[in-house]
DOBARO-246888 format. One record per residue (C-alpha): x, y negated, z negated; residue number from 0; residue in one letter. Coordinates in steps of 0.02 Angstrom, whole numbers, plus 50000, padded with zeros to 5 digits. Each point is the difference from the previous one (the first is absolute). Example, Ala and Ser with C-alpha at 12.3 -4.5 7.8 and 13.67 -1.06 7.14 Angstrom:
# residues 2
<site><c1>50615</c1><c2>50225</c2><c3>49610</c3><num>0</num><residu>A</residu></site>
<site><c1>50069</c1><c2>49828</c2><c3>50033</c3><num>1</num><residu>S</residu></site>
END
This chain:
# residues 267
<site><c1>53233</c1><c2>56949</c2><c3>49476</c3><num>0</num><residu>X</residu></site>
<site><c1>49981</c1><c2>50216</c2><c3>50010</c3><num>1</num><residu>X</residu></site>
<site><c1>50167</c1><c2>50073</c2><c3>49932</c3><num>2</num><residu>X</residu></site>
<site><c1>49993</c1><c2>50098</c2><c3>50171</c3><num>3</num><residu>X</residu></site>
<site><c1>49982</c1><c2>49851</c2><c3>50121</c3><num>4</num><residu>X</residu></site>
<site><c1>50139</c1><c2>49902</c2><c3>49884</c3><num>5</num><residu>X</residu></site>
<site><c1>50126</c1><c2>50138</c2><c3>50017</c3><num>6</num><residu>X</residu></site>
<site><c1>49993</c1><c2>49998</c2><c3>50199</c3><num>7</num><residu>X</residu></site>
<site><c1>50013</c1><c2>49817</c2><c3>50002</c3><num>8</num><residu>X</residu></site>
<site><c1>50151</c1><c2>50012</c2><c3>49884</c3><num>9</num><residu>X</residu></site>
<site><c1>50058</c1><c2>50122</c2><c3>50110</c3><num>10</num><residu>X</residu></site>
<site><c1>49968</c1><c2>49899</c2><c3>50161</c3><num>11</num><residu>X</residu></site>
<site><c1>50085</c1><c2>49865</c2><c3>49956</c3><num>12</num><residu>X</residu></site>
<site><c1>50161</c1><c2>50058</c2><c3>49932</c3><num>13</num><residu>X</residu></site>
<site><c1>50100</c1><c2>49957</c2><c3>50147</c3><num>14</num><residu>X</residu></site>
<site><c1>50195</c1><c2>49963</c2><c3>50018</c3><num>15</num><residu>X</residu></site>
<site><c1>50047</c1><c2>49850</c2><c3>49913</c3><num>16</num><residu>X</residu></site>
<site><c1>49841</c1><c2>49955</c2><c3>49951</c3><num>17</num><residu>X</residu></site>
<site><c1>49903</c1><c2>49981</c2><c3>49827</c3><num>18</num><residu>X</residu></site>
<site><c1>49840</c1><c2>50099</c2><c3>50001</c3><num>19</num><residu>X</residu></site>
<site><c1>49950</c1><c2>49941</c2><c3>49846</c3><num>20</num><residu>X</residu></site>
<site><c1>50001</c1><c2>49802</c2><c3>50068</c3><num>21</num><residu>X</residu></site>
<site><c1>49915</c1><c2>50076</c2><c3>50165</c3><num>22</num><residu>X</residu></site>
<site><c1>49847</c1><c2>50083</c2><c3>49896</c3><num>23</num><residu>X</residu></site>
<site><c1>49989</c1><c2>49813</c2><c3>49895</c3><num>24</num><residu>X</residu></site>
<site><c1>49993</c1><c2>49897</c2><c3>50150</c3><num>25</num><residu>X</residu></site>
<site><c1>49851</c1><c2>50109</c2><c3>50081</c3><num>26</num><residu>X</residu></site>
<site><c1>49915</c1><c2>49977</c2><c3>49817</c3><num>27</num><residu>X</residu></site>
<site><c1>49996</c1><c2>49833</c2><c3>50007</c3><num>28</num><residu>X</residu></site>
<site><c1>49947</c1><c2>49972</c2><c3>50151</c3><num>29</num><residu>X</residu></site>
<site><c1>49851</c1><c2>50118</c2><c3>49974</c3><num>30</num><residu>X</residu></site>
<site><c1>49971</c1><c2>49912</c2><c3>49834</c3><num>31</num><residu>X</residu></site>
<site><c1>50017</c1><c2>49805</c2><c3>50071</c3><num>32</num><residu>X</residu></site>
<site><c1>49889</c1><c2>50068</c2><c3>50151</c3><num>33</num><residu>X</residu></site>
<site><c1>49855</c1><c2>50059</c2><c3>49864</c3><num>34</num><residu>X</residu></site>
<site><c1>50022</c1><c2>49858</c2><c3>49898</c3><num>35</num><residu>X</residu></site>
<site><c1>49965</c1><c2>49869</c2><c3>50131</c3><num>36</num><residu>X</residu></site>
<site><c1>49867</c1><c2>50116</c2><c3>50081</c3><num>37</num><residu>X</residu></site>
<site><c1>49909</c1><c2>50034</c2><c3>49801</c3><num>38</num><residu>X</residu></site>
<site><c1>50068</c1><c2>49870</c2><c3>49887</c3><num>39</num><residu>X</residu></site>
<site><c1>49918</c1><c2>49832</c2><c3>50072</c3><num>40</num><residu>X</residu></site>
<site><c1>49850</c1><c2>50077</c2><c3>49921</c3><num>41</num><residu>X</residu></site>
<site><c1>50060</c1><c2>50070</c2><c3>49827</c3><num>42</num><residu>X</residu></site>
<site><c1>49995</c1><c2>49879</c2><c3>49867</c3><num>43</num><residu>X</residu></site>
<site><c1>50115</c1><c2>50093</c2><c3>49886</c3><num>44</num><residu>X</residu></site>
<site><c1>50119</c1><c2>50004</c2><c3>50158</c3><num>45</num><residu>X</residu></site>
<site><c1>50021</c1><c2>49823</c2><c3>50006</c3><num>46</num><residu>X</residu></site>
<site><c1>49996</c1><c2>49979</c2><c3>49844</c3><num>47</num><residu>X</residu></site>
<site><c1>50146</c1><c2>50099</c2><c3>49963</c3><num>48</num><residu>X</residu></site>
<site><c1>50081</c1><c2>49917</c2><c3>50145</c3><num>49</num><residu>X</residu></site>
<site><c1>49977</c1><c2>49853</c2><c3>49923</c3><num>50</num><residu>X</residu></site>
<site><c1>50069</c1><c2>50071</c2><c3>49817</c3><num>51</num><residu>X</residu></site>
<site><c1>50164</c1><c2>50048</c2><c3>50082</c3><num>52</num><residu>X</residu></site>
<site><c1>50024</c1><c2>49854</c2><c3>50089</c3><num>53</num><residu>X</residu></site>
<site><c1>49991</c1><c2>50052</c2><c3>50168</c3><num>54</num><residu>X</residu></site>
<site><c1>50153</c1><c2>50096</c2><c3>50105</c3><num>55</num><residu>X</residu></site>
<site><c1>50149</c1><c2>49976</c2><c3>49985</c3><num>56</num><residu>X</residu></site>
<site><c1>50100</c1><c2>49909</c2><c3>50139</c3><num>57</num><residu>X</residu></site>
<site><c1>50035</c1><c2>50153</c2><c3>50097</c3><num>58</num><residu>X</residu></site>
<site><c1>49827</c1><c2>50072</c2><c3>49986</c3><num>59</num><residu>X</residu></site>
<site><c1>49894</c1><c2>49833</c2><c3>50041</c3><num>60</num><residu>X</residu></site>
<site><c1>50091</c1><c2>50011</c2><c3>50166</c3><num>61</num><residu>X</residu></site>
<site><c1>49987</c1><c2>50181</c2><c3>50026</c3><num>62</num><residu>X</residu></site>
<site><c1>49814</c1><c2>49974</c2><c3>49953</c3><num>63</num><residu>X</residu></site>
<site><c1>49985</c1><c2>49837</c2><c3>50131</c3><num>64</num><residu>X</residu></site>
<site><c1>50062</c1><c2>50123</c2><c3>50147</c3><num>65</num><residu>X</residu></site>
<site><c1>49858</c1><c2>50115</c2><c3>49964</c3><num>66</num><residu>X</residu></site>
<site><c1>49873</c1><c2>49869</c2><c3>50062</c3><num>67</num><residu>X</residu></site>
<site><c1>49817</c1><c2>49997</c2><c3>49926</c3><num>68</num><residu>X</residu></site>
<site><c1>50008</c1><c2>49814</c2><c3>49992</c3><num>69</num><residu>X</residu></site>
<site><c1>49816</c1><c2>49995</c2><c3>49917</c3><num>70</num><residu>X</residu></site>
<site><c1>50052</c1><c2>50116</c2><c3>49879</c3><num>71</num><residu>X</residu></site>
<site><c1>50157</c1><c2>49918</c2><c3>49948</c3><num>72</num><residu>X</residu></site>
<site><c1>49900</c1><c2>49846</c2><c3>49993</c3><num>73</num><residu>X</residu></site>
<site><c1>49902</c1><c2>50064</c2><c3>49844</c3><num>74</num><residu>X</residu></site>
<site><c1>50151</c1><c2>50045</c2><c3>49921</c3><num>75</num><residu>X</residu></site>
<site><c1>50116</c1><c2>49854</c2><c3>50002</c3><num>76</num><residu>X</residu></site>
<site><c1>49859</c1><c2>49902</c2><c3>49960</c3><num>77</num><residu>X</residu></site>
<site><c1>49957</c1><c2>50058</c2><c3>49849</c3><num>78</num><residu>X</residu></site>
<site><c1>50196</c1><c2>49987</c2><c3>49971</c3><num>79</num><residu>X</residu></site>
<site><c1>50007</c1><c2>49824</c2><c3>50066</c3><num>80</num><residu>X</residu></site>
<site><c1>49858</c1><c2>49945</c2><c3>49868</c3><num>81</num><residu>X</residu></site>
<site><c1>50076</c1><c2>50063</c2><c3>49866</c3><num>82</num><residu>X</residu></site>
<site><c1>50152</c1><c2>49909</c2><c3>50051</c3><num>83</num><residu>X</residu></site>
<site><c1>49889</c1><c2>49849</c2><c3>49987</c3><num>84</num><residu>X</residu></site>
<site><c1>49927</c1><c2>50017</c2><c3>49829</c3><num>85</num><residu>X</residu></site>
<site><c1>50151</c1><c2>50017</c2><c3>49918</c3><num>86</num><residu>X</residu></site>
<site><c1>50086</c1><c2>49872</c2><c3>50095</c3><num>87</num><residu>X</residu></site>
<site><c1>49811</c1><c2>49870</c2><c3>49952</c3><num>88</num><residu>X</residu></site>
<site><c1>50046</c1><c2>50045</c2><c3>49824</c3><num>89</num><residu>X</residu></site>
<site><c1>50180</c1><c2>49962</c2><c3>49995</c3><num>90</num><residu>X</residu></site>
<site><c1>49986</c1><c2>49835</c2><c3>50095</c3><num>91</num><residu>X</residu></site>
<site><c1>49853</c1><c2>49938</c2><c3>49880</c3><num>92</num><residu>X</residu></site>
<site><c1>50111</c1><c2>50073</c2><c3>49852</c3><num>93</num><residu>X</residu></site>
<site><c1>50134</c1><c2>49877</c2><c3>50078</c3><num>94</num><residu>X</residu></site>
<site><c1>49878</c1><c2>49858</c2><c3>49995</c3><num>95</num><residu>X</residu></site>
<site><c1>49972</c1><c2>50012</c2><c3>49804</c3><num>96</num><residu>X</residu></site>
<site><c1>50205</c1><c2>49955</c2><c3>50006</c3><num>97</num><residu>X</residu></site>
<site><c1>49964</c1><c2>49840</c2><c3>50074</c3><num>98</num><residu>X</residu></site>
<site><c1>49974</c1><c2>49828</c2><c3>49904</c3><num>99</num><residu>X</residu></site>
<site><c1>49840</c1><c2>49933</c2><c3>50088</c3><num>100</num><residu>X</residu></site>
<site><c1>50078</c1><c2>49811</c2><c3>50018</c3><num>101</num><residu>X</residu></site>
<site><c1>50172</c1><c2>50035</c2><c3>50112</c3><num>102</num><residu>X</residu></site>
<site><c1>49959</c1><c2>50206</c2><c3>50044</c3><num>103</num><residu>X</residu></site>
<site><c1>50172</c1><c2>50037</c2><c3>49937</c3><num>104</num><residu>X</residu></site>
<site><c1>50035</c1><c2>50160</c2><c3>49902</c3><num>105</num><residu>X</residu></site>
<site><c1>50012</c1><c2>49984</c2><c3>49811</c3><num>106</num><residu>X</residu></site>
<site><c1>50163</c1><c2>49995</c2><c3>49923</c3><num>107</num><residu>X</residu></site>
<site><c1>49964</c1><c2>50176</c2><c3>49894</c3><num>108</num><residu>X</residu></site>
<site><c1>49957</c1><c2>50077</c2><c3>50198</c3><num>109</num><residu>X</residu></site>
<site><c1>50161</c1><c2>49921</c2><c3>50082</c3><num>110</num><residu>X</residu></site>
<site><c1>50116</c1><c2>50071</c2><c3>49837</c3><num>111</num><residu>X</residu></site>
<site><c1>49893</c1><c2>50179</c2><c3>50038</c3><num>112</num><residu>X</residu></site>
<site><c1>50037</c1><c2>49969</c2><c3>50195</c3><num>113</num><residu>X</residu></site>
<site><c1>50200</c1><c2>49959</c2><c3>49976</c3><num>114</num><residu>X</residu></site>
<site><c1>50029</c1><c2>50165</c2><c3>49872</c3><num>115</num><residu>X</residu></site>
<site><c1>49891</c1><c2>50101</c2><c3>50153</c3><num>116</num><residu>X</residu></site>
<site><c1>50136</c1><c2>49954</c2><c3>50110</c3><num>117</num><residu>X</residu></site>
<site><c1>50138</c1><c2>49982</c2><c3>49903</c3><num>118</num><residu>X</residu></site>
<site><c1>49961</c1><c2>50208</c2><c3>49962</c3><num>119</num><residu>X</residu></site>
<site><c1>49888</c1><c2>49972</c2><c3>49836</c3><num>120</num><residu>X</residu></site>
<site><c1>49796</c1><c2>50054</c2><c3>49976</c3><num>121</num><residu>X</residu></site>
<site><c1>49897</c1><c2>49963</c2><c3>50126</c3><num>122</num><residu>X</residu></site>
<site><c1>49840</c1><c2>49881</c2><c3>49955</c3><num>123</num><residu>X</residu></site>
<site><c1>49854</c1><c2>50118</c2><c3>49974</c3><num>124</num><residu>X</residu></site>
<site><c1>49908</c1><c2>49949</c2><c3>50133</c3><num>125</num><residu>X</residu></site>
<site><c1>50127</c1><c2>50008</c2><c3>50137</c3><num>126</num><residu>X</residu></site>
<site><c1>50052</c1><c2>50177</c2><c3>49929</c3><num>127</num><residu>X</residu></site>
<site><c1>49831</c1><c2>50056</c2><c3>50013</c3><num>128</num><residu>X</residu></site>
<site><c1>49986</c1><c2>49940</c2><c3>50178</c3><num>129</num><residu>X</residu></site>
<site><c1>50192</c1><c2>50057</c2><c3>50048</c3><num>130</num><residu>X</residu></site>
<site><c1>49933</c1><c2>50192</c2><c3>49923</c3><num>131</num><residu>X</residu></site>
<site><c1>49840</c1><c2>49978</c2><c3>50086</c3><num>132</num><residu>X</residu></site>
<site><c1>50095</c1><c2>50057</c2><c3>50181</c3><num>133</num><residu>X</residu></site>
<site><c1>50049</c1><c2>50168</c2><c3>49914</c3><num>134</num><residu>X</residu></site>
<site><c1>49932</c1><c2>50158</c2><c3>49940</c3><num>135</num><residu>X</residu></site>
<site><c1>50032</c1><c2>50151</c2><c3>49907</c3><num>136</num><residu>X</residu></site>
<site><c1>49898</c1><c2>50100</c2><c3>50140</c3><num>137</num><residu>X</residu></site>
<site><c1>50100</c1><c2>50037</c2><c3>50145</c3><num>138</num><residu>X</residu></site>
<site><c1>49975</c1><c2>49974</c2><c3>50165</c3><num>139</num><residu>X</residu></site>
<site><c1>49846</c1><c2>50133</c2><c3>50054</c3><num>140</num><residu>X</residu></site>
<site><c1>50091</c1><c2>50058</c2><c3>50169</c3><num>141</num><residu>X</residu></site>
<site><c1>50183</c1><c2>50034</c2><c3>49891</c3><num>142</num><residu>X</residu></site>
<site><c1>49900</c1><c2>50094</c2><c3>49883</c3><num>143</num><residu>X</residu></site>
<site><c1>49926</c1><c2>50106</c2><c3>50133</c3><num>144</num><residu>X</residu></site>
<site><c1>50185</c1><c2>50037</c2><c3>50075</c3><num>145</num><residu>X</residu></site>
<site><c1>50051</c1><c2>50022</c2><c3>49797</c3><num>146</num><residu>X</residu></site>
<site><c1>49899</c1><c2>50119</c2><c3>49982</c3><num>147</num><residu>X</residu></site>
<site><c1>50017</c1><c2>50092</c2><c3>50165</c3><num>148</num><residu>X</residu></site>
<site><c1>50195</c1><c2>50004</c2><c3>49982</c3><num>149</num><residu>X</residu></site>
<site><c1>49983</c1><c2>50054</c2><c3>49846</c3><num>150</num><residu>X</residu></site>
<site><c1>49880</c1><c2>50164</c2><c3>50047</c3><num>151</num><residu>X</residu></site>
<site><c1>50125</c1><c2>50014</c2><c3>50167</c3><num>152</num><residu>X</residu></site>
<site><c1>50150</c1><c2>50008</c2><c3>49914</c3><num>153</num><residu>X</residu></site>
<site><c1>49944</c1><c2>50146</c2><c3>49889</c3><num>154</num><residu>X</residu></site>
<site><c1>49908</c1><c2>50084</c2><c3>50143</c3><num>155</num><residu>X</residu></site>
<site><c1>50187</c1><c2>50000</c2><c3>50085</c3><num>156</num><residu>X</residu></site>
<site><c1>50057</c1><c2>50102</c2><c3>49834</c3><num>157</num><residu>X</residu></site>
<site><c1>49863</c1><c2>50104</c2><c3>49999</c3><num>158</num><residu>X</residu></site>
<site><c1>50003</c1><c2>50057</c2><c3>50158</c3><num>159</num><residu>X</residu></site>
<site><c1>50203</c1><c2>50014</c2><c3>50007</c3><num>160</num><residu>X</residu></site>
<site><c1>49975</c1><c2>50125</c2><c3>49851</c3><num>161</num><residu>X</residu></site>
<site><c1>49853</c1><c2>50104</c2><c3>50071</c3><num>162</num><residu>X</residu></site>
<site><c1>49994</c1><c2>50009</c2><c3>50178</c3><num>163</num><residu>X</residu></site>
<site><c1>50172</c1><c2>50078</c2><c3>50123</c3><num>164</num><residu>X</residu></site>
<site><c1>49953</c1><c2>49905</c2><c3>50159</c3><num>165</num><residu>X</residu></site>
<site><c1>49982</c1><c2>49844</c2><c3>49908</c3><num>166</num><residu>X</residu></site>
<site><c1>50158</c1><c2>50023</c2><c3>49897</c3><num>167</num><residu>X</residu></site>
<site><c1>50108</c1><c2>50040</c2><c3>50162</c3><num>168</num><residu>X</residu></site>
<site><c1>49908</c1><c2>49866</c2><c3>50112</c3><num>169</num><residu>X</residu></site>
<site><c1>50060</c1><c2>49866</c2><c3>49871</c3><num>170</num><residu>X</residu></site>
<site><c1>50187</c1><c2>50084</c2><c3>49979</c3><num>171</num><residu>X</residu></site>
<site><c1>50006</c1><c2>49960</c2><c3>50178</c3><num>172</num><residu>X</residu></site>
<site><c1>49894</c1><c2>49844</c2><c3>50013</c3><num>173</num><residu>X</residu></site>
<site><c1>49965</c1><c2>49917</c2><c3>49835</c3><num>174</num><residu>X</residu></site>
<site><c1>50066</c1><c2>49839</c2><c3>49953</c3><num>175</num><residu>X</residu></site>
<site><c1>49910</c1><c2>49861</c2><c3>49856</c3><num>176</num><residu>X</residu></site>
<site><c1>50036</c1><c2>49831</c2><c3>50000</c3><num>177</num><residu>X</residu></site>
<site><c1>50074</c1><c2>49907</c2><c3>49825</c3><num>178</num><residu>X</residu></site>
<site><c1>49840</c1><c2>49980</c2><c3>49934</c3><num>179</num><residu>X</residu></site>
<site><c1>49948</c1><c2>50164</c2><c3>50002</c3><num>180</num><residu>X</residu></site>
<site><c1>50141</c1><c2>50087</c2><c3>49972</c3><num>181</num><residu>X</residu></site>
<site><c1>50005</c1><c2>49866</c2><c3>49828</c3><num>182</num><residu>X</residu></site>
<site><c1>49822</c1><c2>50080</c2><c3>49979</c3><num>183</num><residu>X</residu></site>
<site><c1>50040</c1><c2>50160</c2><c3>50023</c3><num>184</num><residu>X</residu></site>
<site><c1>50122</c1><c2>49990</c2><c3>49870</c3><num>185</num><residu>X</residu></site>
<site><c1>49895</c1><c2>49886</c2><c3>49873</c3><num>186</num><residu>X</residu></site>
<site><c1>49846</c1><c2>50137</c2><c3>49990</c3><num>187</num><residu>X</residu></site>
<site><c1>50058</c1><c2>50164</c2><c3>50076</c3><num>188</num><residu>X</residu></site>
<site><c1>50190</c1><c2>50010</c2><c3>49913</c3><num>189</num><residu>X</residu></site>
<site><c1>49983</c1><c2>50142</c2><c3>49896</c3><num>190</num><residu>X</residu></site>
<site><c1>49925</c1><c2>50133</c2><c3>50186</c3><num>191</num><residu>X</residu></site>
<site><c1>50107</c1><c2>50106</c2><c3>50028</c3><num>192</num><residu>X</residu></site>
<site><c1>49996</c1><c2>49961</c2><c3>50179</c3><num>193</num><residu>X</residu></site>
<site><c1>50060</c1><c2>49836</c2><c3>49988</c3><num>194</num><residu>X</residu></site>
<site><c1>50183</c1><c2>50057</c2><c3>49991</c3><num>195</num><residu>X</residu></site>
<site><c1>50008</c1><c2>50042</c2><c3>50170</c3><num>196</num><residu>X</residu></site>
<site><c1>49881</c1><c2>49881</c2><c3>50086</c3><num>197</num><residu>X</residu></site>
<site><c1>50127</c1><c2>49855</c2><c3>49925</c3><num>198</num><residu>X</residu></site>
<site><c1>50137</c1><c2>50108</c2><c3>50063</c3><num>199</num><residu>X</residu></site>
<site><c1>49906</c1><c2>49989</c2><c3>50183</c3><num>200</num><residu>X</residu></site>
<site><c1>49986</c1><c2>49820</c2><c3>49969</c3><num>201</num><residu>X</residu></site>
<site><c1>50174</c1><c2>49983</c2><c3>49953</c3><num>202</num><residu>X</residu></site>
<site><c1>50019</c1><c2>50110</c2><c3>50183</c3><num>203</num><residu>X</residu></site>
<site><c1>49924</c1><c2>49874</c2><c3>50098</c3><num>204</num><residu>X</residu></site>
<site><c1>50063</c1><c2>49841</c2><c3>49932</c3><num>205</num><residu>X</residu></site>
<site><c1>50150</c1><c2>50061</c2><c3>50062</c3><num>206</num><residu>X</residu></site>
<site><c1>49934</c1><c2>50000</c2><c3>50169</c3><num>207</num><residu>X</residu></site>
<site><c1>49948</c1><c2>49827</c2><c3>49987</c3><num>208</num><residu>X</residu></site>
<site><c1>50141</c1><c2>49943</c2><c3>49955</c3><num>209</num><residu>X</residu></site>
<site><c1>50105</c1><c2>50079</c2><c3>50130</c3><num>210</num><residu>X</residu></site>
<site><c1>49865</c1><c2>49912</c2><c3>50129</c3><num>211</num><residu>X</residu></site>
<site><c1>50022</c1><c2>49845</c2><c3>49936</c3><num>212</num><residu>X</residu></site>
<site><c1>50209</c1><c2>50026</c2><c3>49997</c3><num>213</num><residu>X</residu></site>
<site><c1>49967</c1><c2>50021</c2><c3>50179</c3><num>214</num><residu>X</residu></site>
<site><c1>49894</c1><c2>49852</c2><c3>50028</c3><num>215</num><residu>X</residu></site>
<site><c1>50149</c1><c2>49905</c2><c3>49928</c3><num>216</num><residu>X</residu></site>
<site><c1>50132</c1><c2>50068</c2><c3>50122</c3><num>217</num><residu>X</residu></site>
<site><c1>49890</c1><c2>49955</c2><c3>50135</c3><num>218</num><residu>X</residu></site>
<site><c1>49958</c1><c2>49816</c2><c3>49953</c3><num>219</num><residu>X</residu></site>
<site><c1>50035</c1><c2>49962</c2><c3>50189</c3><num>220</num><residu>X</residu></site>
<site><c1>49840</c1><c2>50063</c2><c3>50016</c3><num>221</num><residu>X</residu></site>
<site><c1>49838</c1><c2>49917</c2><c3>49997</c3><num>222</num><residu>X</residu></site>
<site><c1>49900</c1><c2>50087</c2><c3>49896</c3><num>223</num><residu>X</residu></site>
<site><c1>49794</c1><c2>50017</c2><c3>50050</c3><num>224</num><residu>X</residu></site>
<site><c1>49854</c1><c2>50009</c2><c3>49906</c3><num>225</num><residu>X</residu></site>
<site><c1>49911</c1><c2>50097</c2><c3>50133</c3><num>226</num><residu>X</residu></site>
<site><c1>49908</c1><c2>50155</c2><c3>49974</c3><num>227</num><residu>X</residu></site>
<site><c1>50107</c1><c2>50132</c2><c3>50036</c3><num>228</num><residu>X</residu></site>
<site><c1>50168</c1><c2>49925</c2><c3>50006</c3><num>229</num><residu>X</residu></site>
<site><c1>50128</c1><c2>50086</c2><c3>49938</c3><num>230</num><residu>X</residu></site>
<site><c1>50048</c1><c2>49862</c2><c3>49852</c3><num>231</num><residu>X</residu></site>
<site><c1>49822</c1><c2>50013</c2><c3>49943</c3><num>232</num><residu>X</residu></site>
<site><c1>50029</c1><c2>50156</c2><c3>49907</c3><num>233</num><residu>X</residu></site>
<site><c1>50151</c1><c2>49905</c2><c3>49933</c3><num>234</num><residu>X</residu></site>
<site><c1>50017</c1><c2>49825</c2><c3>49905</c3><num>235</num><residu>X</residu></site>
<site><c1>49763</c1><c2>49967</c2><c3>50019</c3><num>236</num><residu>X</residu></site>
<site><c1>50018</c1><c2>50180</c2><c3>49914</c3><num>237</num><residu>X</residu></site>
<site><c1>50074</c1><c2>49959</c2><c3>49891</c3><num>238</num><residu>X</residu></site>
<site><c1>49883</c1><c2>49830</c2><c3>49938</c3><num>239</num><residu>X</residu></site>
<site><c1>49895</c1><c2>50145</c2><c3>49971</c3><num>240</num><residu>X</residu></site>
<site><c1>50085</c1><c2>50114</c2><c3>49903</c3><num>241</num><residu>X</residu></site>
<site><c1>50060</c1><c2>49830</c2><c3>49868</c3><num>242</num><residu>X</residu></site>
<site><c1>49826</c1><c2>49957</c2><c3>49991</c3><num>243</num><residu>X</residu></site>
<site><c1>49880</c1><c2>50108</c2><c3>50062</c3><num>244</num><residu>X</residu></site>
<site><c1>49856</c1><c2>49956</c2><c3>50096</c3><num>245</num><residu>X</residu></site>
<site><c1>49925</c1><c2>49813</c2><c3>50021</c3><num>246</num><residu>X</residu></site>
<site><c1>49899</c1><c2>49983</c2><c3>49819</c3><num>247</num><residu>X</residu></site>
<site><c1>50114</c1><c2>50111</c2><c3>49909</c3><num>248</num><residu>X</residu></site>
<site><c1>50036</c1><c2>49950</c2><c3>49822</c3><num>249</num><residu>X</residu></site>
<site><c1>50162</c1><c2>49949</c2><c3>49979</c3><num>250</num><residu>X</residu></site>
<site><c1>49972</c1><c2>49905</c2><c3>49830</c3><num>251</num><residu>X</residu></site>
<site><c1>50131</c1><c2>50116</c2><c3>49916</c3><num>252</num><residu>X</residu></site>
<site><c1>50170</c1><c2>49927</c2><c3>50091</c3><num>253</num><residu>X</residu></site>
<site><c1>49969</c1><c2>49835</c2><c3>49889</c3><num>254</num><residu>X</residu></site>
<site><c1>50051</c1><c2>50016</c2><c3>49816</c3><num>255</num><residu>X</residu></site>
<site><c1>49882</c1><c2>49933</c2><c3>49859</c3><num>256</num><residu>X</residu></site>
<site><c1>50125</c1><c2>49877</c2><c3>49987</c3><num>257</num><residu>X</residu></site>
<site><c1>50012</c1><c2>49921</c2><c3>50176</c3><num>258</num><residu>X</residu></site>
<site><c1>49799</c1><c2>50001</c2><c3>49984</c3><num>259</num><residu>X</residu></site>
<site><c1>50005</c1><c2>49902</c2><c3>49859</c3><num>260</num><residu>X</residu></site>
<site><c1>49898</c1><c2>49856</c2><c3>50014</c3><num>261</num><residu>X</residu></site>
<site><c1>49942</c1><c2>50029</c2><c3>50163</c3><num>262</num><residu>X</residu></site>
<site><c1>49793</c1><c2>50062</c2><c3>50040</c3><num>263</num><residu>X</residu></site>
<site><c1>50016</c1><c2>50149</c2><c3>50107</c3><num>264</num><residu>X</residu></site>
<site><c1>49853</c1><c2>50050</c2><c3>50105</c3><num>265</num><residu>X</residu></site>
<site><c1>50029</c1><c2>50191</c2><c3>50023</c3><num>266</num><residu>X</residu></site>
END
């Protein structure tokens, strides 16, 4: 994207109580699931990466349904679908080498390697290998793409608070970030010296939030609506957004290593 055309979309989407940054991502992706669908049923290496990572992850397969294409999403999932199958084939005729050919049932070494799987010990090789066979160390290709564009956003909203006045005063008086870019913000961009006061404006405006959502409370008589445009939209469905950003957002970093122990997270 040209530096120029970037800083007037920043720009344009700073709006009150809004994250520009999670605007800017969403309009990425959908530019980058539209080529992808459009390109990719034709690029081996496309698929193929696909394939590598997986697929999308749960929020992104359904973002990626709504976009339609069905041919095209046809020649993606099947290649994902077959893989599915070949490791599946080769754990199920793995499973057959456990069985005694007079009465089928499983060895006694598979059953003691079965009962210290469950019981928490090592998992039989074979059933490991299929078990690790659902995961990846690539990530899904459509969070990558919003990775990387947060990433380049969040800087771009340092960048342009530093060197440009109608920029810096448009975001005094409109600019907000969500958790996980304001946690980005301070991860990679710390040590700017702008950042001192654009935390102090975020500081400024959770403030605000809160105070909308006080009021909420007092008026729990109320129904509220999810409406476009009602009053209580810019309140408590605001406020989703400002927790967790946009739908897709990476929110990985509210569990601890420790409560992902054990588990196989798809990011």
């Amino acid at each position: 994207m040209d530096k120029y055309i970037l800083y007037h979309d920043l720009k344009d989407a700073l709006q009150h109580e809004a994250c520009p940054v999670c605007a800017l991502v969403e309009q990425r992706v959908d530019r980058s699931i539209k080529v992808m669908l459009r390109e990719g049923a034709a690029d081996g290496q496309l698929i193929g990466a696909y394939v590598k990572a997986r697929g999308f992850c749960n929020a992104h397969a359904y973002r990626v349904k709504e976009a339609g294409e069905p041919s095209a999403q046809a020649v993606f999932y099947r290649a994902l679908l077959e893989t599915h199958k070949q490791h599946l084939e080769r754990y199920v005729q793995a499973r057959k080498r456990h069985v005694e050919p007079q009465g089928g049932m499983p060895l006694h070494r598979f059953r003691h390697l079965l009962r210290a799987t469950v019981a928490g010990g090592e998992a039989p090789s074979d059933t490991h290998a299929y078990l690790s066979s659902f995961g990846s160390e690539e990530r899904c290709p459509v969070c990558a793409t919003a990775e990387a564009s947060e990433r380049r956003y969040v800087e771009a909203v340092v960048d342009y608070f530093e060197g440009d006045e109608e920029f810096r005063e448009r975001y005094r008086n409109r600019g907000v970030l969500c958790s996980p870019h304001v946690r980005r913000l301070v991860a990679e961009h710390a040590d700017r010296p702008s950042v001192a006061e654009l935390l102090d404006i975020q500081l400024s405006r959770l403030d605000e939030h809160i105070e909308q959502l006080r009021d909420i409370e007092r008026k729990a008589a109320v129904r509220c609506s999810e409406e476009e445009g009602s009053a209580y939209r810019g309140g408590w469905i605001r406020a989703v957004r400002l927790d967790v950003g946009a739908p897709g957002t990476d929110t990985r970093y509210k569990q601890s290593a420790a409560a992902l122990k054990g588990w196989t997270v798809k990011p």
